[in-house]
C-alpha positions in Angstrom: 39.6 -27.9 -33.0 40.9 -26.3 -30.3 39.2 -25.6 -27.5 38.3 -22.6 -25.5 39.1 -22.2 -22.1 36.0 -21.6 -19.5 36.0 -19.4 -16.7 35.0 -20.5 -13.3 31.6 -19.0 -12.7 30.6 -18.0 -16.3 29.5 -21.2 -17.9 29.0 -24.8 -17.8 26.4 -26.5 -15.1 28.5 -25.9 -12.1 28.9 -22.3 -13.3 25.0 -21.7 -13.5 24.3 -23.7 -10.3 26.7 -21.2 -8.1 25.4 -18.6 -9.9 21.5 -19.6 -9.0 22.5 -19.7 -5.2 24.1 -16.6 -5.0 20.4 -14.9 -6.6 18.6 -17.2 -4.2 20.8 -16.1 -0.9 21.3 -12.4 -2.5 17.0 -11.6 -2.6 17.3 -12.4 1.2 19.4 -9.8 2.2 22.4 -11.0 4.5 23.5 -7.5 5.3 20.4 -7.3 7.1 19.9 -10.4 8.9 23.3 -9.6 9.9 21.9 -6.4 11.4 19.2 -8.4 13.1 21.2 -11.5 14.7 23.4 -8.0 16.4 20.2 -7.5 18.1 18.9 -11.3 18.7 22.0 -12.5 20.7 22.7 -9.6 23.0 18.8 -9.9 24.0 19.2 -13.8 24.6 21.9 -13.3 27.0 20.4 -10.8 28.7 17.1 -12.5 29.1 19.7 -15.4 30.3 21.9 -13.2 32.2 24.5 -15.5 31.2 24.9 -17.8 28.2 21.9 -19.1 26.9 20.7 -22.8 26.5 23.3 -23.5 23.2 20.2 -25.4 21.7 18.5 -22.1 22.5 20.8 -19.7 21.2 20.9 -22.2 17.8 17.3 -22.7 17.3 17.1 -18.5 17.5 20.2 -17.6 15.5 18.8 -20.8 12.2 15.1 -19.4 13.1 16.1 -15.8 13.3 18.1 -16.0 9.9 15.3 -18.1 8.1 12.5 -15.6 9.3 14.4 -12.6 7.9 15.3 -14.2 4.7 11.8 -15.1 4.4 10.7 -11.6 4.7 13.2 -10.2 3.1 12.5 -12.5 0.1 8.9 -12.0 -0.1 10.0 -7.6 0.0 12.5 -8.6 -3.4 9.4 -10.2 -4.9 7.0 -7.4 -4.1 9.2 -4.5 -4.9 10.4 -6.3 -8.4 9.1 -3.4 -10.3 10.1 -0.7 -8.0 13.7 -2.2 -7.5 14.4 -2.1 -11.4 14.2 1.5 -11.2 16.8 2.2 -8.9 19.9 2.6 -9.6 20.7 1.0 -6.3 18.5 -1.9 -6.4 17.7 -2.1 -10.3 20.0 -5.6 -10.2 18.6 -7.8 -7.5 17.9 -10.8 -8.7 14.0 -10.7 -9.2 14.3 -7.5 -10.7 16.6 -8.6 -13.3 14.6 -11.7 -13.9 17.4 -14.1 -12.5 15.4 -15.5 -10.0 11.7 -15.6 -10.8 8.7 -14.7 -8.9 7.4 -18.6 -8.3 10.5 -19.5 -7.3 11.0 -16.4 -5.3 7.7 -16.8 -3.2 8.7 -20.9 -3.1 11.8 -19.9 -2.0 10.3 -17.1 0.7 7.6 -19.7 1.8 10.4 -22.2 2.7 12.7 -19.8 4.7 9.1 -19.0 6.9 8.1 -22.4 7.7 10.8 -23.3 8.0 12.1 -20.4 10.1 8.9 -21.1 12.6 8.9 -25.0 13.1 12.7 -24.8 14.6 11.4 -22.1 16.9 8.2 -23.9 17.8 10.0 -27.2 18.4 13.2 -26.3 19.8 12.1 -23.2 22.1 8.7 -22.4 22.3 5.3 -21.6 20.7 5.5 -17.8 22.1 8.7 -17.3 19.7 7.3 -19.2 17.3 4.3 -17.0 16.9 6.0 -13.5 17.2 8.3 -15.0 14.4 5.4 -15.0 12.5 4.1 -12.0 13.3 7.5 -10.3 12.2 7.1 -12.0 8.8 3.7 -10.9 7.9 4.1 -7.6 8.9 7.0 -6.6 7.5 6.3 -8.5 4.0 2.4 -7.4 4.1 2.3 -4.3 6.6 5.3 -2.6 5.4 6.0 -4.1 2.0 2.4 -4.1 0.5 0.1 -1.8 2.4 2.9 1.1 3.6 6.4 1.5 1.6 4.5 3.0 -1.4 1.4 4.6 0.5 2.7 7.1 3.4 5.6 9.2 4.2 5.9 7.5 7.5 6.5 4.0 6.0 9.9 3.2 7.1 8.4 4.5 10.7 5.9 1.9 11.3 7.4 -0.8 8.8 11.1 -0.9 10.8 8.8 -2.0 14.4 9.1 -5.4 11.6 12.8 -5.5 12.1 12.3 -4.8 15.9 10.5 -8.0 16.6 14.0 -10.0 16.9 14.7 -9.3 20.4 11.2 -10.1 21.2 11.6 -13.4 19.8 14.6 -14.1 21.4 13.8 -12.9 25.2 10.5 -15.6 24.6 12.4 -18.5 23.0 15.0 -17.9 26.6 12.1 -16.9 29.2 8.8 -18.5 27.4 7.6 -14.8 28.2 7.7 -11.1 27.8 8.6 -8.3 30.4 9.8 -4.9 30.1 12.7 -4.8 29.7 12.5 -7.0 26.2 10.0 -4.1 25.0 12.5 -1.0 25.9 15.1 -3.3 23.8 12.4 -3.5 21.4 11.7 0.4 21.2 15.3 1.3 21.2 15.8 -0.5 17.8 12.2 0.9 16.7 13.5 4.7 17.2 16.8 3.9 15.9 15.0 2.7 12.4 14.4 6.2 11.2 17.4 8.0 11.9 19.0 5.0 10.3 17.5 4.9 7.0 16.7 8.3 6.5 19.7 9.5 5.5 19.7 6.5 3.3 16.7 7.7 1.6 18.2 11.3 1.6 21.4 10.1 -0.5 19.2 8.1 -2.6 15.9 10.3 -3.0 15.8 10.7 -6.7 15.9 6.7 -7.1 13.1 6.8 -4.8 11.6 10.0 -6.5 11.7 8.3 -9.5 10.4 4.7 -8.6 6.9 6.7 -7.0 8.0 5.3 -3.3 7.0 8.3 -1.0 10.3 8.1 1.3 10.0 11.3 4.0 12.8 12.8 2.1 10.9 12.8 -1.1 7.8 14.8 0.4 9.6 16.4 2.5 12.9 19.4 1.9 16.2 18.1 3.5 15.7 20.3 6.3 12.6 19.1 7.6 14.3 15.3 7.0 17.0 15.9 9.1 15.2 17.7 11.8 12.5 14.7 12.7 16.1 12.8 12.6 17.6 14.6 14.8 14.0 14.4 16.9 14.1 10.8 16.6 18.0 10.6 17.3 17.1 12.1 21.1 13.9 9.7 21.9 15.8 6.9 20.7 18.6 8.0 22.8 16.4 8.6 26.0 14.7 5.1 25.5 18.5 3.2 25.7 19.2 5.0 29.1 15.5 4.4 30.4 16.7 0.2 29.5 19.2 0.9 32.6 16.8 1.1 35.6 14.0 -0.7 33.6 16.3 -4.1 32.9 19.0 -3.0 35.8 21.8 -2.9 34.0 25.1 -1.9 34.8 28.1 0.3 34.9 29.1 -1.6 31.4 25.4 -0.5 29.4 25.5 2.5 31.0 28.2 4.4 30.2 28.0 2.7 26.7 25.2 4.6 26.4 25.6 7.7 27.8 28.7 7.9 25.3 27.6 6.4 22.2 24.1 8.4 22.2 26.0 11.6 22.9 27.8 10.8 19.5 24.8 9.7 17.8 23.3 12.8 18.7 26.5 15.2 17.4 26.1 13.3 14.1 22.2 13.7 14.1 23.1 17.8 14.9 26.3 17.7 12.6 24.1 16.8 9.4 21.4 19.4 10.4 23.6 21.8 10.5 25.0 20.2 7.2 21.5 20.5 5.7 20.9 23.9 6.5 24.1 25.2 5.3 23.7 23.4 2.0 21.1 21.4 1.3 22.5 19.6 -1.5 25.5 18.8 -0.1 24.6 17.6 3.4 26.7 14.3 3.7 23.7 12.1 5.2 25.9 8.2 4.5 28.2 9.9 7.4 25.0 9.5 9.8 24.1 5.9 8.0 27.0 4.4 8.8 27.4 5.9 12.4 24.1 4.2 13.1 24.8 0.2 12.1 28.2 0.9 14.3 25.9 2.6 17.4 23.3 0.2 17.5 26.4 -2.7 17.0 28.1 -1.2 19.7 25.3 -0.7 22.1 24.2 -4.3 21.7 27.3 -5.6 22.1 27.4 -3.4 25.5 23.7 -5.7 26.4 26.0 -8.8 25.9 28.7 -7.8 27.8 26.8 -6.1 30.9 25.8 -9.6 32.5 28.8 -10.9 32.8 30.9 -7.7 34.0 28.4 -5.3 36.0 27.1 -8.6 37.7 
């Protein structure tokens, strides 16, 4: 008989296997722990003012990644039922039934314990603990007792993916100052301008799943004015970081210039709103965000060594 010819990926052990891994990696979220690490290194080598320990820098960037995708993971199990009625989300992996929930809370457990033994061994046990505290909060706080309960979730559940620069001034200093908690708030008033117009592009998904995203309480105009409110605050907050950690000429006119654009966008897509609501372009705003807060991080990295 002749045979028929397999295709790489689709069947046969080594087909599944890859297949299994790519669920596994994919209910952790790498876009976001990509998001996260932007904010982790910049704040090491500013606690450092210089490079970091490299054993440091390591231990932060494997126990940064692991807490994330722990979290993370533990949100994919949680919001299995909510995620399969998205269009966006309704084929992540535990939604679908690819990766199932024991394995996915085995697989979430791992990534935590794992995530705070390298940070309690190889920096210290302040890291170590606030790595826990990110975990719990954002895969209890936010994922069980807020997302489907308030308006304001993404509010107080994003303070969750603030916690990285926290951990990574500790595991550098073995303590906490100012200047770690304006980095902290920047991040934490970013979150809402951020994923707002997210939530705006995507509000009958959310509608439909019974998630009370602000844009689905509230009319598009009201959504894009507490944006453009929280645009300003977070803006004021990243020039109040230049006296408060004494930064430079580099931070500072990063700053200045990329929170002027951020709040032109924020004001573009109210004006947007009010002219049409339905048609108010909010994924400009999105992606102008992960390139601001990119930038301006990148600006914390560079400060040390040029403004010196």
């Amino acid at each position: 008989m002749a045979q028929v010819e397999q295709r790489p990926g689709t069947r046969g052990p080594e087909g599944s296997l890859w297949r299994k891994v790519r669920d596994y990696v994919a209910i952790t979220k790498p876009r976001i722990i990509e998001l996260l690490l932007v904010t982790a290194i910049p704040s090491m080598i500013l606690a450092a003012r210089g490079w970091p320990e490299p054993l440091t820098a390591v231990a932060v960037i494997v126990g940064g990644m692991l807490a994330a995708g722990g979290a993370n993971a533990y949100n994919s199990v949680y919001d299995r039922d909510i995620d399969a009625l998205m269009s966006r989300t309704h084929a992540r992996p535990v939604a679908t039934g690819a990766v199932s929930v024991r394995g996915g809370l085995a697989f979430a457990t791992l990534l935590s314990v794992g995530s705070v033994l390298v940070l309690a061994l190889l920096t210290n046990a302040l890291a170590a603990a606030l790595a826990v505290v990110a975990i719990v909060f954002y895969a209890v706080g936010y994922t069980m007792l807020l997302k489907r309960r308030t308006s304001q979730n993404i509010v107080w559940g994003g303070a969750a993916g603030c916690m990285p620069v926290l951990i990574a001034w500790a595991a550098v200093t073995g303590g906490l100052t100012w200047t770690p908690v304006v980095l902290f708030l920047i991040v934490f008033w970013w979150t809402p301008p951020h994923y707002w117009p997210l939530s705006l592009r995507y509000r009958d998904d959310y509608a439909a799943a019974g998630v009370p995203m602000l844009p689905v309480v509230a009319d598009v105009r009201s959504v894009t004015r507490s944006i453009a409110v929280y645009s300003w605050i977070m803006v004021a907050t990243s020039l109040v970081l230049i006296p408060v950690g004494s930064m430079g000429w580099v931070y500072s006119v990063a700053a200045a210039a990329l929170g002027a654009v951020f709040l032109i966008e924020a004001h573009l897509l109210r004006r947007r709103a009010l002219a049409d609501p339905l048609d108010a372009g909010p994924m400009r705003l999105f992606h102008w965000s992960i390139t601001y807060l990119a930038l301006l991080f990148l600006a914390v990295a560079v400060d040390p060594f040029i403004a010196g």
